[in-house]
ZAMARGU-4260 file (C-alpha; in steps of 0.2 Angstrom, whole numbers, plus 5000, padded with zeros to 4 digits):
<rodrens>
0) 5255/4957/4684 | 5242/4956/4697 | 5225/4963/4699 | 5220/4972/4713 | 5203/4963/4723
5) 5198/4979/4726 | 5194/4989/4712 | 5191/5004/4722 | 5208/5004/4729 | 5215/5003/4712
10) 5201/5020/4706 | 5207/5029/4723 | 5225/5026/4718 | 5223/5032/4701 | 5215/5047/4704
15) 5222/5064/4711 | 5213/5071/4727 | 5207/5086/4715 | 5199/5075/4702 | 5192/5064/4716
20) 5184/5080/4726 | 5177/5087/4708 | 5167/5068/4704 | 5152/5073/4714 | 5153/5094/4711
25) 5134/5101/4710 | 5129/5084/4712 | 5133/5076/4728 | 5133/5082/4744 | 5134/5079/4763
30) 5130/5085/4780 | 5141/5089/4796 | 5137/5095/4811 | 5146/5110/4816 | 5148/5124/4830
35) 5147/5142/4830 | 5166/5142/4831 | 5171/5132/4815 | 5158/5143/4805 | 5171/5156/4802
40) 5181/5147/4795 | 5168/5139/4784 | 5159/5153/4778 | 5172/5168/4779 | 5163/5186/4781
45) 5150/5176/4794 | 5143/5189/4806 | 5149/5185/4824 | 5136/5174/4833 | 5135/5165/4851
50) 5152/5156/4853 | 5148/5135/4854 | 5127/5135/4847 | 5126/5118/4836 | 5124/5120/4817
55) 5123/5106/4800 | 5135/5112/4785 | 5129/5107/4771 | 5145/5103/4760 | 5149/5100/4743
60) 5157/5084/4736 | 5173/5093/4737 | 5171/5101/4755 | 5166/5116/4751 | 5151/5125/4760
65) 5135/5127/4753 | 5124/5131/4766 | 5123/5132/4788 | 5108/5128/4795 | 5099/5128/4814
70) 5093/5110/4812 | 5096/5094/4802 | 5080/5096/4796 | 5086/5113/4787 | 5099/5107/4779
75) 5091/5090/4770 | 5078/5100/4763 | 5090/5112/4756 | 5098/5100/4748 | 5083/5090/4742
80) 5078/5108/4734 | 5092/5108/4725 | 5092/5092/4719 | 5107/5086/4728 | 5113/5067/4730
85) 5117/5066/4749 | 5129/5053/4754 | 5137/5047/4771 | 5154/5052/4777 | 5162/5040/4789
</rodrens>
């Protein structure tokens, strides 16, 4: 048998996208710059707004939204207030 050099590969391999996605749950979370336009899809039930005006989504470990913000600025400091670990997305 061989061993994997990469032990992430081998974790990632082991473990459904679900349980993946629910590792970082109320804990972890990350930022993306979004438009108007994809906030409904986001946040269903969002008033209408100006069609292309640039937001930051604050998203959970698993992709879902937590909060929309005018400025970066916003949004870390929501997170920071609720005590989330933010990470980089690449």
């Amino acid at each position: 048998m061989t061993r994997d050099a990469n032990p992430r590969a081998s974790l990632s391999r082991a473990l459904s996208p679900e349980v993946f996605a629910q590792l970082g749950a109320g804990h972890v979370g990350y930022l993306r710059q979004i438009t108007s336009d994809d906030l409904r899809r986001l946040f269903p039930g969002t008033p209408e707004m100006a069609r292309g005006l640039r937001l930051w989504a604050l998203l959970g470990a698993d992709g879902n939204p937590i909060v929309v913000a005018d400025s970066r600025e916003a949004a870390i400091a929501n997170a920071l207030e609720t005590e989330l670990l933010m990470v980089s997305v690449h």
